[in-house]
C-alpha positions in Angstrom: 3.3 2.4 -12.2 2.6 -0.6 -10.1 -0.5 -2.0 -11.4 -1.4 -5.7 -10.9 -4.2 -8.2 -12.4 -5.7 -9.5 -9.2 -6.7 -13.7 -9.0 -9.1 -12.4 -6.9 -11.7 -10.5 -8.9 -14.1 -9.3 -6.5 -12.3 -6.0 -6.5 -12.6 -5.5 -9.7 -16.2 -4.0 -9.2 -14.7 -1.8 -6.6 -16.3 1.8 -7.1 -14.3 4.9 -5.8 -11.3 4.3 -3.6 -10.8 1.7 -1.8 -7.2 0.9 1.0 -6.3 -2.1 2.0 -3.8 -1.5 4.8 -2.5 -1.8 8.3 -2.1 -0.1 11.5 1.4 -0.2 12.0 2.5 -0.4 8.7 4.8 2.7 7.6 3.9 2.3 4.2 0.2 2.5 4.5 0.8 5.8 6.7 2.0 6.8 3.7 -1.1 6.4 1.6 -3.1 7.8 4.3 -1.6 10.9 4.3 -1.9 11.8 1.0 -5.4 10.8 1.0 -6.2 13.2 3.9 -4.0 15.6 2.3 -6.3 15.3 -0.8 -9.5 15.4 1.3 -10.6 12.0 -0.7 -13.3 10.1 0.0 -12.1 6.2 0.6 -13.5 3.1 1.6 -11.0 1.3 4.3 -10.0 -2.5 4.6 -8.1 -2.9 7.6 -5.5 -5.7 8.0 -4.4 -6.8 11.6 -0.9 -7.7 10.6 -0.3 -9.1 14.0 -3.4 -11.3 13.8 -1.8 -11.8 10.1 -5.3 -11.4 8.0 -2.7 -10.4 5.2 -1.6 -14.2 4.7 -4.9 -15.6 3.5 -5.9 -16.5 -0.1 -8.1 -13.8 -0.5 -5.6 -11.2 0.5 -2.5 -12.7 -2.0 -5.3 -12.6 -4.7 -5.1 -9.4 -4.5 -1.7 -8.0 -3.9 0.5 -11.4 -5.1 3.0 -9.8 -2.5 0.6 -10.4 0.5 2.0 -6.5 1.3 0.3 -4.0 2.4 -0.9 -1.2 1.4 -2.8 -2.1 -1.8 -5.0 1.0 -3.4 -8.1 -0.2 -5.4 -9.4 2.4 -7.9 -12.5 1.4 -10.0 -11.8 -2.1 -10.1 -8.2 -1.2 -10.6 -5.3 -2.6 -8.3 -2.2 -0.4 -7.4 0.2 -1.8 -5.3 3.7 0.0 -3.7 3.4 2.7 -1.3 5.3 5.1 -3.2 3.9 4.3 -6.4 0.6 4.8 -5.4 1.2 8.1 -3.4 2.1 9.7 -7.0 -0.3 8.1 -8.5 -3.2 9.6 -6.3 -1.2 13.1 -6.5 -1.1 13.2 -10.7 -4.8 11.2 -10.4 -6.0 14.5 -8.0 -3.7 16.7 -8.5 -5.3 19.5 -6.1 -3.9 20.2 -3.9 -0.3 19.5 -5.4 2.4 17.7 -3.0 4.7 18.4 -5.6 6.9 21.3 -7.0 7.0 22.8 -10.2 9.9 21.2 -12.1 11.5 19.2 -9.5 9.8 15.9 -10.4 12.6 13.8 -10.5 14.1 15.4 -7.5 11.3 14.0 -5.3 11.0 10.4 -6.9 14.6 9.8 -6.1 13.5 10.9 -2.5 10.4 8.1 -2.8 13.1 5.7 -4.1 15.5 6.1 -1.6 12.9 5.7 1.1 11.2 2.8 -0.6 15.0 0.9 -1.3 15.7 0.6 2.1 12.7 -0.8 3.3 13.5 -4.7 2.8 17.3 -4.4 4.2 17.4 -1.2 6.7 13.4 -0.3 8.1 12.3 -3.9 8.1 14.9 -5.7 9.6 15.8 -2.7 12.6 11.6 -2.9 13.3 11.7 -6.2 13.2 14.8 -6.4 15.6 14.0 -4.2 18.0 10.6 -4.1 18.5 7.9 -6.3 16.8 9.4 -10.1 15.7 8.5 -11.4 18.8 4.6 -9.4 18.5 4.1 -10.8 14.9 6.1 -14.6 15.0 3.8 -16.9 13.0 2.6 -20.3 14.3 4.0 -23.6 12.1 0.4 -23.4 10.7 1.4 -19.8 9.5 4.5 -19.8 8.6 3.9 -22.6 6.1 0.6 -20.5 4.7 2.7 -17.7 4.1 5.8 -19.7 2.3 2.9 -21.7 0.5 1.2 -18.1 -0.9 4.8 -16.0 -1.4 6.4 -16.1 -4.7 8.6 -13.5 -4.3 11.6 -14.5 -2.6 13.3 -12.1 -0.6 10.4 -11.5 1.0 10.5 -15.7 2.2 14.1 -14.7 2.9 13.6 -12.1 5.7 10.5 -13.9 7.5 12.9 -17.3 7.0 15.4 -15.4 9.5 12.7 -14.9 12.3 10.7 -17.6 11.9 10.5 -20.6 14.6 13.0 -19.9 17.5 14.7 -18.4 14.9 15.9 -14.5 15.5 17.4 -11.3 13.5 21.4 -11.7 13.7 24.0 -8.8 15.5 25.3 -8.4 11.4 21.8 -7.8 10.0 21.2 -5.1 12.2 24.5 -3.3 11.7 24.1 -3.2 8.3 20.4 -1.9 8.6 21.9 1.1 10.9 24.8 1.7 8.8 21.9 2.0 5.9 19.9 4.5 8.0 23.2 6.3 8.9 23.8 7.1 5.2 20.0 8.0 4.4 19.4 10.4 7.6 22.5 12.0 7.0 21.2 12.7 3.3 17.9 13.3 4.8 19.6 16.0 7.5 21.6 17.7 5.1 18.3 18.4 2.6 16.7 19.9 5.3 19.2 22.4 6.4 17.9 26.0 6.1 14.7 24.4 4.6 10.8 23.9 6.1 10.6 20.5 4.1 12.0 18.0 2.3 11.9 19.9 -1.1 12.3 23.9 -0.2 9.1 25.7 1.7 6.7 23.4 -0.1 5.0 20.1 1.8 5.0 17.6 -0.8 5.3 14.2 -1.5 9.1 13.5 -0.4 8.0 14.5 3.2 4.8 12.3 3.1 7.2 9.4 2.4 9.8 10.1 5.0 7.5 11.0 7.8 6.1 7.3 8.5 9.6 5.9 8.2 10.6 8.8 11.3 7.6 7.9 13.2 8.1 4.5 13.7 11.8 4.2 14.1 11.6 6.4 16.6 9.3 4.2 18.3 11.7 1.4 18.0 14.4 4.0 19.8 16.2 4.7 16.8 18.9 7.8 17.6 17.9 10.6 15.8 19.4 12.8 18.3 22.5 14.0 16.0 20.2 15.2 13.5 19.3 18.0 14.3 17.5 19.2 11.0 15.6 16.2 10.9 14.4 17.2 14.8 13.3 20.5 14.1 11.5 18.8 10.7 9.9 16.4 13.0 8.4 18.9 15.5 7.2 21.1 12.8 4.7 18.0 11.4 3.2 17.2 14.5 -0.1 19.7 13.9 -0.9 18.5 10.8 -4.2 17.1 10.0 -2.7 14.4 7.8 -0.3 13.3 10.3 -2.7 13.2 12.6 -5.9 11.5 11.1 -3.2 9.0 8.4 -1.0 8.0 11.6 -1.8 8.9 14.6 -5.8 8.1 14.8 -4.5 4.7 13.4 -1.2 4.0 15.8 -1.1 6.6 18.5 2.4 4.9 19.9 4.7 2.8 18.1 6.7 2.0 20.9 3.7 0.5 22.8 3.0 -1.5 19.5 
């Protein structure tokens, strides 16, 4: 469980549930979801990530990553997307977004979404849609190495910062990444309503976001044809609605 000891106390008198997330960010689609899935109460913290309010003092203090989403529960920081989406489901666990049994079946589905974020979702977004949208000043770009520790995280903002831009072999390896995952993805959905049989649960909550906004970047989902027919079938739902939609109506006006 990721669970950090914020620099920044103030939210450790937090009451309740409290996001700190953005927009556009796939990963906090996730966490909304499962909130609205849970019909939870939650207090919200919005970060422009193209104005960058996530590289300030304040906000590192609080997740040391300068990521978001971060989850606040009673004064207690969670950080990871998919962490903290099983975390609220064992935390409230009605209704489930699980099945019976097949626990480690959908954390390797979390896993695989979450292990491709840093080399195949970030740097395809990034690519084809938003580096120019979210390029940081000299001021900001020296903030942000100043404030992140972790370093592949200064590695990929290194390789658009400045005039600086994604190259031709960092984006074939991100599709050849995707390739393999939506293939994987296609194939578990064959004959099946969701991710894990006929039951919505937590694998679909973390694949759903990572669909929506690679689409919006023109991804070519086209040849999978399970994966469509998943898509279409999401569309109505509340949580998809009210966690992505309300928040980012369009990724590929973003």
């Amino acid at each position: 469980m990721a669970i950090v000891q914020p620099t920044n106390k103030s939210v450790q008198s937090y009451n309740g549930l409290h996001l700190y997330h953005g927009d556009i960010s796939n990963c906090s689609m996730r966490v909304r979801m499962t909130l609205v899935e849970k019909s939870l109460n939650w207090t919200s913290h919005h970060l422009d990530l193209r104005k960058k309010e996530n590289i300030s003092e304040d906000y590192f203090g609080i997740n040391p990553n300068g990521l978001v989403p971060t989850l606040i529960h009673d004064g207690i920081v969670h950080i990871e997307s998919n962490e903290i989406i099983d975390y609220l489901d064992r935390t409230f666990p009605e209704p489930p977004l699980r099945v019976a049994g097949k626990d480690e079946e959908m954390l390797e589905w979390l896993s695989l979404a979450g292990s491709i974020h840093l080399p195949a979702i970030k740097p395809y977004v990034y690519a084809t849609k938003i580096q120019k949208k979210v390029k940081k000043t000299v001021e900001e770009q020296t903030r942000y190495e100043a404030l992140q520790k972790d370093e592949d995280l200064k590695d990929f903002h290194s390789r658009h910062a400045g005039n600086a831009a994604f190259r031709e072999q960092d984006l074939v390896r991100s599709k050849a990444i995707l390739a393999d995952c939506f293939g994987k993805l296609d194939a578990a959905l064959e004959g099946n309503d969701w991710v894990m049989g006929d039951r919505f649960t937590l694998a679909d909550i973390s694949w759903i976001p990572v669909f929506f906004v690679l689409s919006g970047c023109g991804y070519p989902f086209g040849e999978f044809r399970s994966i469509a027919r998943w898509a279409a079938s999401f569309n109505d739902r509340p949580s998809y609605r009210e966690g992505i939609l309300d928040w980012c109506p369009d990724f590929s006006k973003v």
